[in-house]
N, C-alpha and C positions, 0 to 999 in steps of 0.2 A: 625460349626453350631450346630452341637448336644450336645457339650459338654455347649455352652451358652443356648442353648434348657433347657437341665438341672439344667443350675445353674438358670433362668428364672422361670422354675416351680417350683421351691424350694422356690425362694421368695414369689413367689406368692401363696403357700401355705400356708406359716406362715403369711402373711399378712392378707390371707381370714381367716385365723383361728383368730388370732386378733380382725379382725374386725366383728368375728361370736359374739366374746364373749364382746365383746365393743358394739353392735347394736342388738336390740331386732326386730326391725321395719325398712325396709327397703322401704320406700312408698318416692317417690320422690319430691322432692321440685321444684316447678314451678320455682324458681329463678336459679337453678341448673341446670336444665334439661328440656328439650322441643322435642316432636318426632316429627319424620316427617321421610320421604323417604330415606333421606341421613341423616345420623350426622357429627358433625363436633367437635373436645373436643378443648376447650378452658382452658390455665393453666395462671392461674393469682395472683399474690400475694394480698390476700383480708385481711392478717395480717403479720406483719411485723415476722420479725425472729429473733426468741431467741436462743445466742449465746448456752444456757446450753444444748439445745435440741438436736442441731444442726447433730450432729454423732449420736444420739440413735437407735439401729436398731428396731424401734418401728414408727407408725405413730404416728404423732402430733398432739395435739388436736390444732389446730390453734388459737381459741377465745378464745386466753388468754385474761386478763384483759388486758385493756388501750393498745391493739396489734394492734387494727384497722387502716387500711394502706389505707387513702382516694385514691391514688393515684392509686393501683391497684383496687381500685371499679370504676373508671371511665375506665380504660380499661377492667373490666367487664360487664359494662354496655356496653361500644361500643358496643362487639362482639353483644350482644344482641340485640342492637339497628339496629346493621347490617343487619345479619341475620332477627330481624322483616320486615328490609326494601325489601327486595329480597325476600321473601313469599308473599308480596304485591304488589309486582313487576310485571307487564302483559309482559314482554320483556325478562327480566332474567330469567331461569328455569322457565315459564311458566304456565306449570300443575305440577312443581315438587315442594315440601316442604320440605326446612333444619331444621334439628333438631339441638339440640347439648347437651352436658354435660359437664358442667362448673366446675374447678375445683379449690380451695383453696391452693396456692403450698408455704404455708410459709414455709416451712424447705426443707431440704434434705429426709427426710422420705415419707416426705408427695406429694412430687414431686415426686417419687421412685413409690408411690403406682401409682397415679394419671397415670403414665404412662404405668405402667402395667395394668392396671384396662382401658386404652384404647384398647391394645395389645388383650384381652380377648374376646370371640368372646360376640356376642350381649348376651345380658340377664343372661351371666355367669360371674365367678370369675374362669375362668381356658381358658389357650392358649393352642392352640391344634396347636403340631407341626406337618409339614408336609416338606415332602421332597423338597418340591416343593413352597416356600415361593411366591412367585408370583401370586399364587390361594388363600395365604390366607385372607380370610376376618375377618378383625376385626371390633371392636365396630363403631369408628371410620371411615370415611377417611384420615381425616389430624389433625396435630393438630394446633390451633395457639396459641405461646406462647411454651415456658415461657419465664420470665422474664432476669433474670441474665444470665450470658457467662457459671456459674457452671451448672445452672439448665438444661440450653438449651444443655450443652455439654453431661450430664445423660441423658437426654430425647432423644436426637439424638443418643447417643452410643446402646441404648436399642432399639429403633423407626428403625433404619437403615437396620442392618440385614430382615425384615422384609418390608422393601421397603412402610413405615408410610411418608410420609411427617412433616414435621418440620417446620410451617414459623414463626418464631421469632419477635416480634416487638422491643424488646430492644435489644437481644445479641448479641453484634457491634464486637465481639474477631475475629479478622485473622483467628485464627486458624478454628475456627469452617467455616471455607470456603474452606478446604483443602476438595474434594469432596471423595479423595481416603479413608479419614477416616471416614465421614459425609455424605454421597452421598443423601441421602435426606432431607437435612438440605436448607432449604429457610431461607428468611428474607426481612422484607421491612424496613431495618434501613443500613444506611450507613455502610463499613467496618471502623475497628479501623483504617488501613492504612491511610487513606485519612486524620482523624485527627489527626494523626502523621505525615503527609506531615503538616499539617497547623498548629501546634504548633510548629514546626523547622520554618516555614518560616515565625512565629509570633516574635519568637526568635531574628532570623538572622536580620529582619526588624527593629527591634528596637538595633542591636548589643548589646544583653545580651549575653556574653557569659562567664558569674561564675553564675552558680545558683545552685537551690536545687531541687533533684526530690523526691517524696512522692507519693507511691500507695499503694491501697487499697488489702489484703490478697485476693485470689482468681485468678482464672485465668485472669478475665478482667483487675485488675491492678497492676499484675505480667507480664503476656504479653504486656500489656501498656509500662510499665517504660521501659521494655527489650527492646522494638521495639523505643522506643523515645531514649535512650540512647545510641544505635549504630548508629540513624541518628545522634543526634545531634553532635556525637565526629566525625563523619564523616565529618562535616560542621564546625569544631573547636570550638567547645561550649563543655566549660570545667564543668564538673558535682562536684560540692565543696563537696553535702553530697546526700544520698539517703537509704532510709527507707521504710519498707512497715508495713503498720498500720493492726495488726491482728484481726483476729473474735474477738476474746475475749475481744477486747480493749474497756475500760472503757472513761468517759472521769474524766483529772485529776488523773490516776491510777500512777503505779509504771512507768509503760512501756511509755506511754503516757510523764511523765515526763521526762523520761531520750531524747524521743525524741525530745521533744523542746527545751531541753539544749542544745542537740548537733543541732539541726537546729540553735537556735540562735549564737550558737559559729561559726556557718561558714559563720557568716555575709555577708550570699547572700543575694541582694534585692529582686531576684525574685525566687519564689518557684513555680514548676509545680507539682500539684495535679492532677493523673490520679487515680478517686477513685471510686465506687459506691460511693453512696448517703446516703446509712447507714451508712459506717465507714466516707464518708465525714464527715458527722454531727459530729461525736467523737470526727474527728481529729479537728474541727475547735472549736469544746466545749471547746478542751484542750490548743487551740493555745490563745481563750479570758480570761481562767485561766490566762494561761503563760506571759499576756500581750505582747502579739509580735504584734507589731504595722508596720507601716510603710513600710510594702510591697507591693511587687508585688504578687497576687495567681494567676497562668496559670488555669482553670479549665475544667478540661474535660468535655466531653457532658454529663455524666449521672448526673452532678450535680451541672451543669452550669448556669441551671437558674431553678431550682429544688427550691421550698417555704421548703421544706425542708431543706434547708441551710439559704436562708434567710429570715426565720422566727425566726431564734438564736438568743435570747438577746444577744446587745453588738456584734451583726457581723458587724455591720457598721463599727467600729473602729479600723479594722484590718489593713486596706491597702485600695488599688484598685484590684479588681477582672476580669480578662479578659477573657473566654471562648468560649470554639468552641459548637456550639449549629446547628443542623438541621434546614433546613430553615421551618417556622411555619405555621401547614396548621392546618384547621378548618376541622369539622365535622360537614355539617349544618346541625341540629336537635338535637342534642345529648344532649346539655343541657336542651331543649324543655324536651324530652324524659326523662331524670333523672328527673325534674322537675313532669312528668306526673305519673313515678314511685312511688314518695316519697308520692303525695298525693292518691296514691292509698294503700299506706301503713299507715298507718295513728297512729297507736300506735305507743307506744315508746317503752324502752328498755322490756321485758319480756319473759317470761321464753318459748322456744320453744312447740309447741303443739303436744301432741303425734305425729299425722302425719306429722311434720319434723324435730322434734329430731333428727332424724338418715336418711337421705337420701342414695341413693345409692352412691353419691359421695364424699359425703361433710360430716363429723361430725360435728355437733353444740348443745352447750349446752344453749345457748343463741342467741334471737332472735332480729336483729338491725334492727330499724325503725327510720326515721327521717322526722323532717317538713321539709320547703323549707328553712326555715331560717338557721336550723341545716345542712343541708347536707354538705361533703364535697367540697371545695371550686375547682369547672375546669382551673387549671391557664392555663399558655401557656405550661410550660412542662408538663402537664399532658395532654391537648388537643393537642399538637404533638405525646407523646405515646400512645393516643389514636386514634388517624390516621392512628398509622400505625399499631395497631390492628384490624380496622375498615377494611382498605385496604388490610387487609390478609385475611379476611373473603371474601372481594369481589376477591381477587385472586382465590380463592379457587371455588368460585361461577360460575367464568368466565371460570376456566376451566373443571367444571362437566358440563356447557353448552354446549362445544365444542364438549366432548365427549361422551355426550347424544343425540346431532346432534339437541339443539333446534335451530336452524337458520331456522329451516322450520315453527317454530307457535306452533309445540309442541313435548317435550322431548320424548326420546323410556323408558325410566325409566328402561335400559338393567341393569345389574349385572357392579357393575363400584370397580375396586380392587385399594387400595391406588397408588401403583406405574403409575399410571395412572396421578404423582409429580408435581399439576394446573398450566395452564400457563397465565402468567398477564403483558405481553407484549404491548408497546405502537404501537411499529413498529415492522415489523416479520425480523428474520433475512435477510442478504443477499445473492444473488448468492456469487456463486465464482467469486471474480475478481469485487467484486462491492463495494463501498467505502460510509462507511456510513455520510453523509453527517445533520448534525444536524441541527433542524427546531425547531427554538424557545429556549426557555431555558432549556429543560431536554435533556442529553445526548441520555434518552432514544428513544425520539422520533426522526426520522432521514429517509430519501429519499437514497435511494440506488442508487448511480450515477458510472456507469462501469470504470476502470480505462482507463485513454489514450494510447494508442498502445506508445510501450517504456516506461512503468510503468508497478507494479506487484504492488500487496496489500500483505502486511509480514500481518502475523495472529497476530503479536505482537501487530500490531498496525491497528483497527479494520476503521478507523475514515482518514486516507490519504492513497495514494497511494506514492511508494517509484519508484523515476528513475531506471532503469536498468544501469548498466556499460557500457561504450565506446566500448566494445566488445562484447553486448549481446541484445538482442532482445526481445520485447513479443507482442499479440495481443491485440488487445482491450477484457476489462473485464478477465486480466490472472492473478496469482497465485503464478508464477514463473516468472524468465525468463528464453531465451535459447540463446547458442552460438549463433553469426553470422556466416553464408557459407562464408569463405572468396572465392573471385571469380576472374580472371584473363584470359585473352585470351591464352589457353592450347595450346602445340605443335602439342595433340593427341587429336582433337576433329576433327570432319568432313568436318566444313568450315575451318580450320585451313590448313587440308590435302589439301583443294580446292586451297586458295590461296597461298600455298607454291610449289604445283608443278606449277602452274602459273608463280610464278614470278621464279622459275628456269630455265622453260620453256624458259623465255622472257632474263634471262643470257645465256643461251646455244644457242638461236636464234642471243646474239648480238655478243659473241663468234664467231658464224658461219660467220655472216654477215663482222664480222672482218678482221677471215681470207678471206675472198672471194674478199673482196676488196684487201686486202696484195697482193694474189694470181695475181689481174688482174689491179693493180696500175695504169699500165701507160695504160689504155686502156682510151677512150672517156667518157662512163659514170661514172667510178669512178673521172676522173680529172674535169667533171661538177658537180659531186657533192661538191667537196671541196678536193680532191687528202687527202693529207698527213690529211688533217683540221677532215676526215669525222672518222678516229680516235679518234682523242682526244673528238668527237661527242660520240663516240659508248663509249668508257671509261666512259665520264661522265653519261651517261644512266645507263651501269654498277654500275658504283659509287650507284646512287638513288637508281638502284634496293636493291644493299645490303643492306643499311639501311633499308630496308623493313624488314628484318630479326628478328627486334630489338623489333619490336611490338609484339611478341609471347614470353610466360613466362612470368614467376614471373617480374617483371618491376624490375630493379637494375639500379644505377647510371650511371655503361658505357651506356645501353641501352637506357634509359632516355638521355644521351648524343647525342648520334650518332644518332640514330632511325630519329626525323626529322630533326635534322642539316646537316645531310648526304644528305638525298632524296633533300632537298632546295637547296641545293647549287650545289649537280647533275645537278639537273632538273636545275637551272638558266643559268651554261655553256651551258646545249645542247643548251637553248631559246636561250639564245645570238648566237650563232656561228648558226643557224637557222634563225633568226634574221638579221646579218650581209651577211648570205650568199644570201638571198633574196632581199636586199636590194640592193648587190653588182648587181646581174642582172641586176635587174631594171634598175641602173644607168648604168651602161654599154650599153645596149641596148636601151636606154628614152634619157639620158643623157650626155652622155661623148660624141658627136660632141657638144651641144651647149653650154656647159661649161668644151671647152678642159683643161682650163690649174686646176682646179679643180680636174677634173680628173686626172690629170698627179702628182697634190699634193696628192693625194688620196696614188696613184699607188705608188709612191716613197717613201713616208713615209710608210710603209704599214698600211693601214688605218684601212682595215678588223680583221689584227693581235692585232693590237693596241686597239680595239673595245671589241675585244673577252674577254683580258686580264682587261682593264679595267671596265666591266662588272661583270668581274666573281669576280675581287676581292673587287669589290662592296658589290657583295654578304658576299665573304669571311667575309668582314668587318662586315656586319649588322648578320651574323651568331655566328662570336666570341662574338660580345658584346651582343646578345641575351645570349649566353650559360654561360657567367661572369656575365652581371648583374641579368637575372631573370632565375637563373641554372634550369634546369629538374629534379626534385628530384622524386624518387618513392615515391607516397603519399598510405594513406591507404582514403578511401571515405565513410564517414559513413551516410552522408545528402541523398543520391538517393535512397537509398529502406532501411527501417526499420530492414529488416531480412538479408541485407549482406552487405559485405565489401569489396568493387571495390579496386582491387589494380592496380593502373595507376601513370603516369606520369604527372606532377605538368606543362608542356606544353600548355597547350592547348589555357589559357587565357591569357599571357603573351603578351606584349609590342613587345617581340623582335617575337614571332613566326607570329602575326600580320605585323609586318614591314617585314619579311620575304616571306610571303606568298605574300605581296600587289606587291613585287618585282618582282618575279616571274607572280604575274598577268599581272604587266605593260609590260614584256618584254614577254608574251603571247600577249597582243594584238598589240604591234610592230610589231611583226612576222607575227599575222596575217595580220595588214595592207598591210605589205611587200609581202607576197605571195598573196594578192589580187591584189596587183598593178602590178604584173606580171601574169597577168591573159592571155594575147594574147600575151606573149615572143614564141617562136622558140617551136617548140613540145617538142625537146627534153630538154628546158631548162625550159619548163612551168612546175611548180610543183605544183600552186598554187589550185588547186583542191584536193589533196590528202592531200596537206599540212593544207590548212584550215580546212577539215574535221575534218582533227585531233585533231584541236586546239579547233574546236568546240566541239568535245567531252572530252575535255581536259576543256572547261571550265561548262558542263554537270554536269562529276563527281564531280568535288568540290563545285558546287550548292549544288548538292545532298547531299554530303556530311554535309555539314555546315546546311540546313533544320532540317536530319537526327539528328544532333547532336544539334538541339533546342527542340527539341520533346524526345531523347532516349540518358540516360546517364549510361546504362546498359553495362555489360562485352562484348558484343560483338562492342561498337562503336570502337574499335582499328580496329575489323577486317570491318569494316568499313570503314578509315582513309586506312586502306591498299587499300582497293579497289580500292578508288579514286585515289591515289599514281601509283598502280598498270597501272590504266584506260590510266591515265595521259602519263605513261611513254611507256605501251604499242603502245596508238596512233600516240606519239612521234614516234617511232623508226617505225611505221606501215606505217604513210602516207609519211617517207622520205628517208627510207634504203629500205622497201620491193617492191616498183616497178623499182631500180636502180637491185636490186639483180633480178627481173622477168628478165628485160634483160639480165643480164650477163648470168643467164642459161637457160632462153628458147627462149630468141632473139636473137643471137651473131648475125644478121643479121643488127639488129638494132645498136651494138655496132662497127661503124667502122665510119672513119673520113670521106668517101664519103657521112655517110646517114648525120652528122650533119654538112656537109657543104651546104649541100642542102636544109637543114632544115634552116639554118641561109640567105640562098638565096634566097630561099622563101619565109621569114620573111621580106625580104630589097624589096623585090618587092610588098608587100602586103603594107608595108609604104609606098615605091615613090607613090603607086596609090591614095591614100589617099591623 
C-alpha cells in the first residue's frame, strides 16, 4: 500500500505541476461541475482519441480539431440530466443535494489525471495517505464511468486500494469482474461472457463452422477473441484466420492491407468482429477499400448498431451484418433536456472566456455551442449507453439514500466514506436455503421461495433448488444436505431386552410344560388333552416362537426368510391340532350315538391324524410358494421419514403373507367355534372358556397390530409384529397347557380316573334329564 502510496503522489505531483504551468485560472465551468452535499465524478469521452498521444506521460489537451465525440456528450449529458432529476426529487435524498465533476477522458493521460484529481481530497491537487484507507475521504464518492475496458481497468486499478466505487456504463471485459483484483469496480452493462455465450450459439445455430475472428487492440478485444475462440473450438467451430487491429491502425495503411489479403485468402464467409468502435470504423474503412464483399460480419455490442459504423460511405455493400446489442431502453427527458441545453447556449463555435479557459477539471481552448438543428444526433446506441450512465447515477443515489436513513422524510447528511460501494437492487438477496424464483422478465427481479425438504440450493446455481441423494436428507429452506440415520430394530435396545426375555421366557415355559407332560403321560389329563398329539402341539408353538428371533437386527435374507414363514406355519399346526382336538369332543360327546357308523369312520381311518396333517401342509404349501414367488428381501425404506432409512423386510405387502395370515385366521375361528360348542362337555373335558379367551386375545393383537401398522411405519413396527406374534402364541399355549399343568401339580387329586369318571357320569345324567 505504501509503496503505490508513493508512486500515486509522484504522479500526482508532476501532473499538478503541469497543470500549474498550462492553467492561469482555475474558476469552474457550470458544464463541468456543480456543488452540492455529496459529489459524484463522472469520466466521459467528450473527444475521441488520438492514437499519437495515446502513451504521452503528459495530459492531453482533448479539443483537438474535428475530435468531437457526439456519442460521449450524450452520456455527459445524461449524468447531468440525472443528477438534475434527484435534486428535484421530494422522495430521493430529499433535503440532500448531488453535486458532481465531469470529466473529458479522451486519452490515457487524461483518464490518469481525472482519476487522480478524484482520489485528491476536496479543493486540493494532493491525496493524503493514511494508514487506515477506510477513513479516507476523497473528492468524490463514486465514480461513473469510463468509457473503454482500458480506461475503466486504470481507473479501477488506482480507485480500488482506496475502496472509490467504480460503476462503468460501457466496460463489458470478464476480467474487470474478478473482485479479488477490482473489488470496487460496478457496472450496469452486461458481462462480455454472456456475448460470447451468444455469438457461439449464433454460430452453432446457423452451422458456420470455418470462419474469421478480428479484434480490436486493447483489452476489450483481446479478451473478446481469447474467450470466443476457446468456446467456439470447444463446440467444433474451426477458426480459418484471426487478427487484431492495432491503435495505430490507419484505414488503407500498410498493416490494414496485409490484413485483408490474408482475411480474403481464407475464404471464410463469415467474420466475427469483436472490436471497439473506433478501430471498428478503420477495420471496415479498409475492408470498403479492399472491396471484400459478400459476407457474413458477426458484430459485437460496442459497434453493433453504433452510427458510427453505419454512417461509412459504401458500408452497405459489404455483406450482411448480424450483432449482439443490449436490449434498448430510453431515458424519458433527456433529449427534452439536450434540447433545453443547446438553446440556452446559443452562440456558436468561439473562443473560451477567461472564466472557463481553464476549469478545474477540464482544459479547453475552445468553446462548443450548438443550435437544435446542429446538435449531435441520440440514436439508439447512444440512448442505450446513456441508460446505463443515467442508471449509474441513480445507483449511486439509491444507495446514499439508504445509508443516510432517508426512508423517514429526511436524510442525517452523517459523514458517508466511498466504501459505503451503492446498492441498486431490484430484489434483496435471499435467506439461506431460498431459491430465487424470477418475476417478469429481469433475472434481477425474483421472490425468494424456500427449497422442498429433500432439496438443498448449491450457491452455484442461485435460481433452482438441486435433489439430495438416495442416501441423504435436508430440511426445508437448506443449504446442504446430510446423511440418513440408517435405522433397524437393535438386539440392544430396551424394548428389544423386553420382548426377547418374553419370548424365551414362553420357550423355557413350553420346554417345561413338555417335559411335564413326558414325565406324567399316561395319567388322565395329559391323555384328555391329546396324549402323544399335545407334543407335536408344544413343538409347533416352539417352532413360531423361534422365528420371533428373526425380527431383531440388521434384516438379512435368511431372516427375511424364516422370521414370518416360521411363526405362520407354527402357529397354523398348533390351530389345527386345537381345532381337531375340540371338534373331536364335541362329536364324541353330541354325536357319535346319533351317527354311530360316522363315528366309527372317523375312528378307523384316523380322522383327527389325518386333519392335523392335512392342514398343516396346507399351510406348508401357501408358505413355500409365498417365500418363491413374492421372496422377503431385506429392503432399505426411503418414502416414511425424509431423514432415515428403515431397514426391513420386503413382507409385509405381499400376496402370499396375506393368504397366509387369512389361513391362520380361518383356522382361529374354527377352533373357536369348536371350543364354544363344547361349552357344557364334562368339567374335565370343558376347555372352552380358557380356550376361547385366548383366541379372543389372539384375534385383539393382530387388530392392533394391523391399525398400528396403518398409522406407524417407523423402526419399531417389527417390535410391534413381535408383540402380536408374541400375544398370539403366548395365549395359545396359556389357555390350553397352563390349566392341564395347574392340575398335574397342585391338583393330583383331580388327576385320577375315579374323578373323570364321575365327571363324565355326571355329564350323562345332566343329558337324560334334559
Amino acid at each position: 500500500m505504501s509503496l503505490l502510496a508513493a508512486h500515486l503522489v509522484s504522479l500526482q505531483l508532476s501532473l499538478s505541476c503541469y497543470w500549474a504551468l498550462s492553467c492561469h485560472n482555475t474558476e469552474s465551468s457550470p458544464d463541468f461541475s456543480l456543488s452540492g452535499d455529496y459529489l459524484l465524478a463522472g469520466l466521459f469521452p467528450l473527444h475521441s482519441d488520438c492514437p499519437g498521444v495515446r502513451r504521452r506521460p503528459t495530459v492531453t489537451l482533448c479539443d483537438r480539431p474535428n475530435s468531437f465525440n457526439g456519442h460521449g456528450y450524450h452520456l455527459f449529458q445524461a449524468m447531468r440530466f440525472g443528477i438534475e432529476e434527484i435534486n428535484n426529487s421530494t422522495t430521493l435524498l430529499p433535503n440532500v443535494t448531488l453535486g458532481y465533476q465531469l470529466y473529458d477522458v479522451c486519452s490515457e493521460s487524461a483518464n490518469v489525471y481525472a482519476t487522480l484529481n478524484v482520489l485528491s481530497t476536496l479543493g486540493t491537487h494532493h491525496i493524503e495517505i493514511q494508514a487506515d484507507s477506510s477513513h479516507y475521504s476523497p473528492a468524490a464518492l463514486a465514480v461513473i464511468g469510463p468509457d473503454t475496458t482500458n480506461h475503466a481497468a486504470t481507473a479501477a486499478a488506482l480507485l480500488s486500494p482506496f475502496l472509490v466505487p467504480v460503476i462503468s456504463y460501457e466496460a463489458s471485459s470478464v476480467m474487470l469482474g474478478v473482485k479479488r483484483y477490482y473489488p470496487s469496480f460496478l457496472r450496469t452493462i452486461p458481462s462480455d461472457k454472456y456475448q460470447v455465450e451468444i455469438m457461439v450459439l449464433l454460430l452453432q445455430r446457423f452451422g458456420w463452422v470455418w470462419i474469421s475472428l478480428v479484434g480490436s487492440d486493447g483489452d476489450y478485444g483481446q479478451l473478446g477473441v481469447q474467450a470466443l475462440e476457446e468456446q467456439a473450438t470447444q463446440q467444433g467451430i474451426c477458426i480459418a484466420f484471426k487478427d487484431i487491429i492495432p491503435f495505430s491502425a490507419q484505414p488503407g495503411n500498410e498493416r490494414m492491407q496485409s490484413m485483408m489479403y490474408h482475411l480474403d485468402r481464407a475464404r471464410t464467409t463469415v467474420v466475427v468482429v469483436f472490436s471497439s468502435r473506433q478501430l471498428a470504423r478503420v477495420f471496415f474503412e479498409s475492408v470498403v477499400l479492399a472491396r471484400l464483399t459478400a459476407k457474413v460480419w458477426i458484430a459485437s455490442e460496442d459497434w453493433a448498431i453504433s452510427r458510427h459504423i453505419s454512417s461509412l460511405p459504401r458500408i452497405w455493400g459489404i455483406g450482411t451484418v448480424l450483432g449482439v446489442a443490449i436490449q434498448q431502453k430510453l431515458v424519458p427527458g433527456l433529449k427534452e433536456f439536450e434540447e433545453a441545453y443547446v438553446r440556452a447556449k446559443k452562440a456558436a463555435h468561439r473562443p473560451c472566456s477567461r472564466d472557463s479557459w481553464c476549469s478545474s477539471n477540464q482544459l479547453c481552448r475552445e468553446c462548443r455551442a450548438f443550435t437544435v438543428q446542429q446538435m449531435p444526433t441520440l440514436g439508439a446506441f447512444s440512448m442505450s449507453s446513456a441508460y446505463n450512465a443515467y442508471r449509474a447515477v441513480y445507483a449511486a443515489a439509491h444507495g446514499l439514500h439508504q445509508l443516510l436513513g432517508c426512508a423517514s422524510g429526511a436524510c442525517s447528511r452523517d459523514r458517508v466514506y466511498p466504501w459505503q460501494v451503492p446498492e441498486s437492487v431490484c430484489s434483496s438477496n435471499c435467506l439461506e436455503g431460498h431459491q430465487r424464483v424470477v418475476v417478469g422478465f429481469y433475472h434481477c427481479c425474483f421472490e425468494c421461495v424456500p427449497c422442498e425438504a429433500g432439496t438443498f440450493l448449491n450457491k452455484s446455481d442461485l435460481h433452482s433448488c438441486q435433489p439430495c441423494g438416495k442416501e441423504e436428507w435436508a430440511p426445508e429452506g437448506s443449504e446442504s444436505c446430510f446423511l440418513r440415520t440408517v435405522v433397524f430394530l437393535t438386539w440392544h435396545e430396551p424394548i428389544s431386552w423386553v420382548l426377547l426375555a418374553a419370548n424365551t421366557l414362553l420357550l423355557l415355559l413350553v420346554a417345561g410344560a413338555a417335559g411335564l407332560f413326558a414325565w406324567h403321560l399316561d395319567t388322565p389329563v395329559v391323555r384328555s388333552a391329546g396324549g402323544r398329539l399335545c407334543f407335536f402341539m408344544l413343538g409347533s408353538l416352539a417352532g413360531g416362537s423361534c422365528g420371533l428371533y428373526g425380527f431383531f437386527g440388521e434384516p438379512t435374507l435368511a431372516t427375511c426368510l424364516l422370521r414370518q414363514g416360521l411363526f405362520a406355519l407354527g402357529f397354523a399346526i398348533f390351530l389345527s391340532c386345537l381345532t381337531i382336538r375340540s371338534f373331536q369332543l364335541v362329536f364324541i360327546f353330541k354325536f357319535s350315538a346319533k351317527v354311530p357308523t360316522f363315528y366309527q369312520a372317523w375312528v378307523q381311518n384316523h380322522g383327527p391324524r389325518l386333519f392335523v396333517v392335512i392342514s398343516s401342509m396346507a399351510q406348508l404349501l401357501i408358505c413355500v410358494t409365498w417365500l418363491a414367488v413374492w421372496t422377503p428381501l431385506p429392503t432399505r425404506e426411503y418414502q416414511r421419514f425424509p431423514q432415515l432409512v428403515v431397514l426391513d423386510c420386503t413382507e409385509a405387502n405381499s400376496p402370499g403373507f396375506m393368504v397366509a395370515f387369512a389361513y391362520n385366521g380361518l383356522l382361529s375361528v374354527s377352533a373357536f367355534a369348536c371350543s364354544y360348542l363344547g361349552k357344557d362337555l364334562p368339567e374335565n373335558y370343558n376347555e372352552a372358556k380358557c380356550v376361547t379367551f385366548s383366541l379372543l386375545l389372539n384375534f385383539v393383537s393382530w387388530i392392533g397390530f394391523f391399525t398400528t401398522a396403518s398409522v406407524y411405519q417407523g423402526k419399531y413396527l417389527p417390535a410391534v409384529n413381535v408383540l402380536a406374534a408374541l400375544s398370539s402364541l403366548s395365549s395359545g399355549f396359556s389357555g390350553y397347557f397352563l390349566p392341564k399343568c395347574y392340575v398335574i401339580l397342585c391338583r393330583p387329586d383331580l388327576n385320577s380316573t375315579e374323578h373323570f369318571q364321575a365327571s363324565i357320569q355326571d355329564y350323562t345324567r345332566r343329558c337324560g334329564s334334559t
